[in-house]
C-alpha positions in Angstrom: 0.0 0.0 0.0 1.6 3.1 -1.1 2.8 5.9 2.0 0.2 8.8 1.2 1.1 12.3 3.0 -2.6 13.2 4.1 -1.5 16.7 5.6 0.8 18.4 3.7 3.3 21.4 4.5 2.3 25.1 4.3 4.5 28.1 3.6 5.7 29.6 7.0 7.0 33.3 7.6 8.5 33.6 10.9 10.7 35.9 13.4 14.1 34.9 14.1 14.5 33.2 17.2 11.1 31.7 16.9 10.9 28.1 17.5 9.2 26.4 14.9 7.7 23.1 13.9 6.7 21.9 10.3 4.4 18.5 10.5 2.9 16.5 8.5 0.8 13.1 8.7 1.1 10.0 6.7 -1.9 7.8 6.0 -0.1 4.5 8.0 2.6 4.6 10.3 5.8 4.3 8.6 9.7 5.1 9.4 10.6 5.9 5.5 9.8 9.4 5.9 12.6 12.0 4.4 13.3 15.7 5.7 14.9 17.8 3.3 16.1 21.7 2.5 16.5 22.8 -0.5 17.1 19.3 -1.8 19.5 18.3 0.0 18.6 15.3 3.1 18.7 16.6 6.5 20.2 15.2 9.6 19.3 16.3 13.1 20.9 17.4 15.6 22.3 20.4 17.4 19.0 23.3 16.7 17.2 20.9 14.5 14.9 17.5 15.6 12.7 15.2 14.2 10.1 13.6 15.8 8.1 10.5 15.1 4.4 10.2 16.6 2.3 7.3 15.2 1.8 8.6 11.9 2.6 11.8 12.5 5.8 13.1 11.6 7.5 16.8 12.7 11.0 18.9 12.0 11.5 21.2 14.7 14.0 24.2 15.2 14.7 25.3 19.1 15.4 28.7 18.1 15.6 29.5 14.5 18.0 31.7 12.3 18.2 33.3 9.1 20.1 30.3 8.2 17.7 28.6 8.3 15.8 30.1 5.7 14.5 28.2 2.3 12.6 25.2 1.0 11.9 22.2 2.6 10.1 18.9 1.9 9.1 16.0 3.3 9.3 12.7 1.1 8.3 9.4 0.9 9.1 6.2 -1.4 5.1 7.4 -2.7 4.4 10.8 -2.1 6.0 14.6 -1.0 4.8 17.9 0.6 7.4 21.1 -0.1 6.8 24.5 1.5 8.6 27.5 1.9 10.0 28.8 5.5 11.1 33.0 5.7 12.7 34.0 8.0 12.3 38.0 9.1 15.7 39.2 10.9 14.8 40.8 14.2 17.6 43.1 14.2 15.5 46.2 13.5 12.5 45.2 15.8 11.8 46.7 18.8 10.3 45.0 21.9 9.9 48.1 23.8 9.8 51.6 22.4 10.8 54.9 23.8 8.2 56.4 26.0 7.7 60.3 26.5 9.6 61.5 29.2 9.2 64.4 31.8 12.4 66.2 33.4 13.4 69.4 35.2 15.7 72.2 34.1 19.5 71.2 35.2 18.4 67.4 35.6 19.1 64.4 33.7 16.5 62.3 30.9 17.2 59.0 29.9 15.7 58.0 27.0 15.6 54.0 26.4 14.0 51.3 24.1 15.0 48.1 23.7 15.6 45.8 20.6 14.6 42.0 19.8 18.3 41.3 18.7 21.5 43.6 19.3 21.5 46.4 16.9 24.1 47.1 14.5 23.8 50.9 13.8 21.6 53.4 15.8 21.3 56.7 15.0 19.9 59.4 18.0 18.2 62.2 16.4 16.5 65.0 18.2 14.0 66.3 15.6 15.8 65.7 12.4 19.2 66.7 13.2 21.1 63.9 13.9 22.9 63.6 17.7 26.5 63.1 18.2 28.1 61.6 21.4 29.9 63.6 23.6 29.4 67.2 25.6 25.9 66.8 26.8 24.9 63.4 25.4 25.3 59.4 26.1 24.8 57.3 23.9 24.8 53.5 24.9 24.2 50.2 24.4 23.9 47.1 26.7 22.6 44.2 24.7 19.9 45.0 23.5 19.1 47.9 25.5 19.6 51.4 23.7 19.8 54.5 25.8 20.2 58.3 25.6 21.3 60.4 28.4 20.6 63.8 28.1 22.8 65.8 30.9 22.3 69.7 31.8 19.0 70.0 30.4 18.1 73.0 28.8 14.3 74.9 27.5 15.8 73.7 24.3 16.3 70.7 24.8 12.8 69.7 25.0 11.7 68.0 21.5 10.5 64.7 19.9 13.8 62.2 19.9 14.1 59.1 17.8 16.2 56.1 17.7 16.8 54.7 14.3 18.1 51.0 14.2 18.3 50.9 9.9 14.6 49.7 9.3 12.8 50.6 12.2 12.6 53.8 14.3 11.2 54.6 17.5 10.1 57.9 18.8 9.0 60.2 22.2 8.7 63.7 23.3 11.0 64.9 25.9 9.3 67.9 28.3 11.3 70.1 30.1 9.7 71.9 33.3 11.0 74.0 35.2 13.0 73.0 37.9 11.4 73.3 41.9 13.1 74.8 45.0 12.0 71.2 46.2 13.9 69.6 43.9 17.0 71.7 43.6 16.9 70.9 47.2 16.9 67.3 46.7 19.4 66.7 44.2 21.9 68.9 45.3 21.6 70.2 48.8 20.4 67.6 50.7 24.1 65.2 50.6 25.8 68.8 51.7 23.6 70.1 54.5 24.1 66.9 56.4 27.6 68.0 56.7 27.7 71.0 58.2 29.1 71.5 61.2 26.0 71.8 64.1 27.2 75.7 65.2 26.9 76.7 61.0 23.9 78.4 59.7 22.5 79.2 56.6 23.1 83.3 57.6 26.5 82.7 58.2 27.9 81.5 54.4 30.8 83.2 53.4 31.6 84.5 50.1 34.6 84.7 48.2 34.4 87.7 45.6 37.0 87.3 42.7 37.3 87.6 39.1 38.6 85.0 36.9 42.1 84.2 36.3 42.6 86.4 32.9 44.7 86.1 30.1 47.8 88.5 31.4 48.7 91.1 34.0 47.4 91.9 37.5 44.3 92.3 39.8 43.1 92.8 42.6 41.1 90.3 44.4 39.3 90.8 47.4 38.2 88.0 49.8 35.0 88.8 52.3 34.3 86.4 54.8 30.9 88.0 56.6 30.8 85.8 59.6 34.2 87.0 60.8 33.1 90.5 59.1 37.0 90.9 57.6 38.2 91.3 54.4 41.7 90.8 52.8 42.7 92.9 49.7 46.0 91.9 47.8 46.9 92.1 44.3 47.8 88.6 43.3 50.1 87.2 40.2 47.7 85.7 37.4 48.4 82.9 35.0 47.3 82.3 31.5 43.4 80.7 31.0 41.5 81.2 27.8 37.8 80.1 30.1 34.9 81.5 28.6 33.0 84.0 30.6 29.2 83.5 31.2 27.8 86.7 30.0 25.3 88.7 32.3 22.8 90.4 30.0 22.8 94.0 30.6 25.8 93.8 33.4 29.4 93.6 34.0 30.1 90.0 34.5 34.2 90.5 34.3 33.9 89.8 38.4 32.2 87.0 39.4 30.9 86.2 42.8 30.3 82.6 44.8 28.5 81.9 48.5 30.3 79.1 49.8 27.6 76.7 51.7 29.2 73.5 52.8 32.3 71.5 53.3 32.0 68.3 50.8 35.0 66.2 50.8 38.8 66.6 52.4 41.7 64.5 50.4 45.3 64.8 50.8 45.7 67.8 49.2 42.9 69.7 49.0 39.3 70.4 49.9 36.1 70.4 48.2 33.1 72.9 49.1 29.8 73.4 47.7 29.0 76.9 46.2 26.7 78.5 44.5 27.1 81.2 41.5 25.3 84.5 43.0 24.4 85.4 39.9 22.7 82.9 38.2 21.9 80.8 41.8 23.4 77.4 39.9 25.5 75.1 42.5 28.8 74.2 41.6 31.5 72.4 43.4 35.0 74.3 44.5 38.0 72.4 44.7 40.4 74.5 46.9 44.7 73.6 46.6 47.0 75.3 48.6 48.8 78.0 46.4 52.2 78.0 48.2 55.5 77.7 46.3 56.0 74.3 47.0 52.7 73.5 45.4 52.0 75.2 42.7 53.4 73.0 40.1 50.9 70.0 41.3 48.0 72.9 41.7 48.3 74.7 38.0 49.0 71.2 36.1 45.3 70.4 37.1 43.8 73.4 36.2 45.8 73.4 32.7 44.7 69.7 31.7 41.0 70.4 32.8 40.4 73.5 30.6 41.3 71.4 27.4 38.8 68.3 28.5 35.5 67.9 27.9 33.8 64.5 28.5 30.8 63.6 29.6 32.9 60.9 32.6 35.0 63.9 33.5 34.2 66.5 35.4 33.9 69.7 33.6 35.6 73.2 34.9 33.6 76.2 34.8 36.2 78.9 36.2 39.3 79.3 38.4 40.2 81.2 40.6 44.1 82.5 43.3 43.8 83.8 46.5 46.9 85.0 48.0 46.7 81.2 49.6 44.6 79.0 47.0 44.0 78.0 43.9 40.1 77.7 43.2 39.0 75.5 40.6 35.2 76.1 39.9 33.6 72.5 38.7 30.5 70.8 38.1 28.8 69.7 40.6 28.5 65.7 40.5 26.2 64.7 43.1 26.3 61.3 44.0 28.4 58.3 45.8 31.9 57.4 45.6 32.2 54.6 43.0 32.5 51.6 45.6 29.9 53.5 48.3 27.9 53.4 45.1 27.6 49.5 45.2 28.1 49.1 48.8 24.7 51.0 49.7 23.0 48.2 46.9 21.4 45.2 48.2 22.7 43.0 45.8 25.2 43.5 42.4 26.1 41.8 40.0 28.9 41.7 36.9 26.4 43.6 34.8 26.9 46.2 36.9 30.4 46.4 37.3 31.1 46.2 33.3 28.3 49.3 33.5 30.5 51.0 35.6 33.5 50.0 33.9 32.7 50.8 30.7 32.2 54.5 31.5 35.5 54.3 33.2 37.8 52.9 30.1 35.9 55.2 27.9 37.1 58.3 29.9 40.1 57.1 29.9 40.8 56.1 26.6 40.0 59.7 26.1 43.0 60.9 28.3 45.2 58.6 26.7 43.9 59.5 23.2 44.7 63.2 24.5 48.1 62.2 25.9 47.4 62.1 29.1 47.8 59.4 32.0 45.5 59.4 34.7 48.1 57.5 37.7 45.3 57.9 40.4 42.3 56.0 39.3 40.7 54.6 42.5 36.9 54.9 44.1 37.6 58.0 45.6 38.3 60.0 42.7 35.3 58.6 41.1 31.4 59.8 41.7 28.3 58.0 40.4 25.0 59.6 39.9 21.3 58.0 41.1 21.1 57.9 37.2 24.2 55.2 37.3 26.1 58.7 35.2 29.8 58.0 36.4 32.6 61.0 36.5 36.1 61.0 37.7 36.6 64.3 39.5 40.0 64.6 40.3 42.8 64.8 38.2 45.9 66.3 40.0 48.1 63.1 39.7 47.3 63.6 35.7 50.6 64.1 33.6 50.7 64.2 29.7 53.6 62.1 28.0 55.1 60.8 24.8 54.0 57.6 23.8 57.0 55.0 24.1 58.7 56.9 27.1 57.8 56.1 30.7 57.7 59.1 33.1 59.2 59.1 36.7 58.0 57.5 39.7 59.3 60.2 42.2 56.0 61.8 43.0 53.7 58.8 42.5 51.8 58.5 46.3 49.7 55.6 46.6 49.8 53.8 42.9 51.7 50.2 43.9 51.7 49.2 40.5 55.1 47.0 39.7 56.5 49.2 37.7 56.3 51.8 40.3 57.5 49.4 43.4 60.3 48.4 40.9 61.1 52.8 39.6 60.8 51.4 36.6 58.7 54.4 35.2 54.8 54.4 34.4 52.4 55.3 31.7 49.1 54.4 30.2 49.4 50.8 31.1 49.7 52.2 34.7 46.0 53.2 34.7 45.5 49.8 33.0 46.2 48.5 36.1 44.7 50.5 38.7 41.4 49.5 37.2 42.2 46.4 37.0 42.2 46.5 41.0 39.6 48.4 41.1 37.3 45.6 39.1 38.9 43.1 41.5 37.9 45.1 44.5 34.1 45.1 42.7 34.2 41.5 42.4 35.7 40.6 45.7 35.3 43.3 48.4 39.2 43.1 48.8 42.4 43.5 47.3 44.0 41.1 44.8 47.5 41.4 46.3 46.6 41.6 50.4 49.0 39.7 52.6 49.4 40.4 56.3 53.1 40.9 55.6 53.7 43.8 54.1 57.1 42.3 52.2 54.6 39.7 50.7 52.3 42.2 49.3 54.8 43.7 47.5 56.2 40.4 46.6 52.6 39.7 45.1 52.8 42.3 43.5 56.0 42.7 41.4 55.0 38.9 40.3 51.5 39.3 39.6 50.0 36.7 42.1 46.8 38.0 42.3 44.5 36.4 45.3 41.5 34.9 43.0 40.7 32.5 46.1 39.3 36.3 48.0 36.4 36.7 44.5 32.7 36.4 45.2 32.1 33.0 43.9 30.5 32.2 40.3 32.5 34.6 38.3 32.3 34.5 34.5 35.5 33.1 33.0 35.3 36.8 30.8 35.6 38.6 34.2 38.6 36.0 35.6 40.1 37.0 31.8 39.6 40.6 32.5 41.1 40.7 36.1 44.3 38.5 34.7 45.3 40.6 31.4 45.0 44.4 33.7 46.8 43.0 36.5 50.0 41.5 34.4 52.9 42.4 36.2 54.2 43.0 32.9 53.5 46.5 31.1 53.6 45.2 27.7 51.0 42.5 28.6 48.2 44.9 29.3 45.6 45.8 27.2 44.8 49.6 26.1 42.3 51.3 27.0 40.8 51.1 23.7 41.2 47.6 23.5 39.3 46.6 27.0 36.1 48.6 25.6 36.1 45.7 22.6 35.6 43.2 25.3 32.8 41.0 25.0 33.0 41.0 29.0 33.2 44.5 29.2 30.4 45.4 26.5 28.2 43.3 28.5 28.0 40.6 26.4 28.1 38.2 29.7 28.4 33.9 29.1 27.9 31.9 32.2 29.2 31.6 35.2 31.7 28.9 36.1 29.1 27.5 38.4 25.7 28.4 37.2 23.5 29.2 34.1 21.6 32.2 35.9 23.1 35.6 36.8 25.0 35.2 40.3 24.5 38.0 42.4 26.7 39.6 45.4 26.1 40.7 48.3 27.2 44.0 49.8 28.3 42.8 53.3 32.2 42.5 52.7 32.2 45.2 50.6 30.9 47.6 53.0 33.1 45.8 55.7 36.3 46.7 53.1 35.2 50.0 52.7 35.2 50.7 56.7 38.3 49.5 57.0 39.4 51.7 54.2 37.6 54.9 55.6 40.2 54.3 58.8 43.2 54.8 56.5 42.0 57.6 54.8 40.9 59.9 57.7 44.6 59.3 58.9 46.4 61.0 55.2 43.3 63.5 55.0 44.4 67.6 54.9 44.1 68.9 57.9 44.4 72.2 56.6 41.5 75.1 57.8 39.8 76.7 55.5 38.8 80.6 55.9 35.4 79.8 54.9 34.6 77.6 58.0 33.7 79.5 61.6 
């Protein structure tokens, strides 16, 4: 009796990653049942099954490709079925749009949408023009997760933005309101009032009157401080700054004015208050540095590599300033975290998280290095992350430029124990290499990849690049083990650039298992923030104890 196919194949058109069965059924039960594509016989395995169900017979894909486009039949000795599978490529689909978006003046939008595969190409436009990264703008992608960030927003900046991935586009309107006392409060105040000092009081602000550091001569600068109701007047050297000048509309903005409300952070060498323009009432952050002889190299090279950045992971100078005993850089104001407080105060993290972090770190600093510049003081405390996960490195006074394939001194590196350094040997780029590679260890481990409790040994770890993987969380990816490895080489020349980390699968997100598990293995913050205590004692001892005429 011949094998009849009673149910034959129809065409299919189907999404990429689909899975997908064709079937047909045979008049009897019988095992001489051919699958073919496009001719040619198929055998299963790997994506592709057949199944055998009385007289029923299937071809099944788990997840199916473009490859697996074409024509395919089913044959017996007596009879065949033939039908056509398409395939539509997913790449230009999107699985969640962008979605109009409120935000105040001086705030932050994100704008996100998210793709059914990783996209190619995408193109930001705001209207029609087209948006380039870089200055007030963020472009990113995590996967299949594609994000603007919109920083400093503006009245302007308020319009219909679009995401083109080639074939598809998505679109939203952005509002811009007007920012609140509330919320100016909120986002900028609230971290500094906590730290003032329980006899301070709004009334009692002081106020530093100067004018900006112009382009030759002399002038004279006059210091107020109302709550000791002095003043100093000296004419003070200037130095060379080519700064632009916010322009006052119908006044004479050549002197510019700050109230200085609260005392934010203390390092070695210098300390950081809040302030707040008297003109236009916007908050800034000023770094004061001591100004004496001694100094002044370390002060001015700070000042001179900040005026030719602009980033959107570095923080951004607005204006400086010399008092007969400071130098007064006026910066944005980054509120948020120190990078490791940032994920201490989480209850749970992950490696996404890290490589989030990290890749906003390599791409600052790939920058530098583009520029010429090496960093040699990358660490969590020169690092500040937003509520809006928007990373900058403040502080750059370690920064030194230098001419690729010549190492620069050691003599006045201070806490960088990179081998090169322990052995004088000279650093450069590779040096900042490094230092992030502990810092991504520190992430992953809530401890230091060289710690020993004898001092000689940490060194010894050190120079030889024994790095202590038994101190990681558990059920790291073999991309972030890679990672850790090639940064840490106690060899120069074994590092990767900057430029080449960012290509990292690991680093772009781009995650594989664990070692130990197929799900996402998550950490918890309790050794972290145990580290980071420990690490507060050390740094209240090498803190400046130096007072500030600003304080009562």
């Amino acid at each position: 009796m011949p094998i009849i196919i009673k149910k034959k194949l129809e065409n299919r058109t189907v999404q990429e990653d689909e899975e997908v069965t064709l079937e047909v059924e045979i008049r009897k039960p019988s095992l001489e049942v051919t699958w073919k594509k496009d001719h040619v016989a198929l055998q299963p395995g790997g994506n592709m099954e057949v199944h055998v169900e009385g007289t029923k017979h299937s071809l099944s894909f788990k997840k199916i490709s473009s490859t697996d486009q074409g024509h395919y039949s089913c044959e017996t000795m007596d009879d065949k079925t033939r039908a056509k599978i398409t395939v539509e490529n997913l790449e230009h689909v999107f699985s969640r749009g962008l979605r109009d978006t409120r935000a105040e003046e001086k705030g932050v939008a994100v704008l996100e949408c998210e793709t059914r595969r990783p996209s190619l190409r995408t193109t930001w436009l705001k209207g029609v023009a087209v948006l380039k990264p870089g200055g007030k703008y963020h472009m990113r992608q995590q996967e299949r997760v594609l994000s603007l960030t919109i920083n400093h927003l503006e009245k302007s900046d308020g319009d219909v933005y679009t995401c083109d991935v080639g074939t598809a586009r998505s679109s939203a309107a952005l509002t811009i309101q007007e920012q609140t006392k509330e919320s100016r409060k909120a986002g900028c105040l609230e971290q500094c009032h906590k730290m003032l000092s329980s006899h301070q009081s709004e009334t009692e602000d002081s106020t530093l009157g100067v004018n900006p550091i112009p382009t030759q001569g002399l002038i004279t600068s006059t210091f107020y401080s109302r709550s000791r109701e002095r003043s100093v007047h000296t004419h003070i050297p200037l130095v060379p700054v080519d700064l632009p000048v916010v322009a006052n509309p119908g006044s004479d903005r050549s002197h510019q004015t700050y109230s200085f409300l609260s005392e934010i952070n203390r390092g070695r060498f210098s300390v950081v208050w809040q302030c707040q323009d008297d003109w236009s009432k916007q908050l800034f952050a000023a770094k004061f540095t001591p100004y004496a002889q001694e100094q002044q190299q370390r002060a001015l090279g700070e000042y001179q590599l900040l005026k030719k950045l602009s980033h959107i992971h570095i923080v951004q100078l607005r204006s400086a300033f010399i008092t007969p005993c400071y130098l007064v850089l006026i910066q944005e104001l980054c509120a948020g975290r120190e990078l490791l407080h940032n994920l201490a105060e989480r209850d749970l993290y992950a490696e996404v998280h890290v490589s989030e972090l990290l890749q906003q770190i390599l791409s600052a600093v790939e920058y530098l290095h583009h520029r010429l510049i090496v960093h040699l003081d990358l660490k969590s405390e020169n690092m500040l992350v937003t509520d809006h996960n928007l990373l900058k490195i403040v502080d750059l006074s370690s920064a030194q430029t230098f001419t690729p394939g010549q190492t620069l001194p050691v003599d006045h590196i201070q806490e960088m124990k990179a081998p090169e350094v322990l052995e004088k040997q000279g650093v450069g780029p590779e040096t900042d290499i490094w230092a992030i590679g502990v810092l991504v260890f520190i992430m992953l481990s809530g401890d230091d990849p060289f710690q020993s409790e004898l001092h000689w040994e940490s060194r010894s770890n050190i120079k030889k690049g024994r790095i202590q993987f038994s101190r990681c969380y558990p059920g790291l990816s073999e991309g972030s083990v890679s990672f850790i490895k090639r940064t840490l080489n106690h060899k120069t020349w074994g590092r990767p650039s900057a430029a080449e980390c960012l290509q990292l699968p690991w680093v772009k997100g781009w995650h594989g298992s664990s070692r130990h598990s197929d799900s996402i293995v998550c950490f918890s913050t309790d050794k972290l923030q145990a580290y980071l205590q420990e690490q507060e004692t050390k740094r209240e001892k090498v803190r400046t104890k130096m007072d500030m005429p600003l304080s009562n």
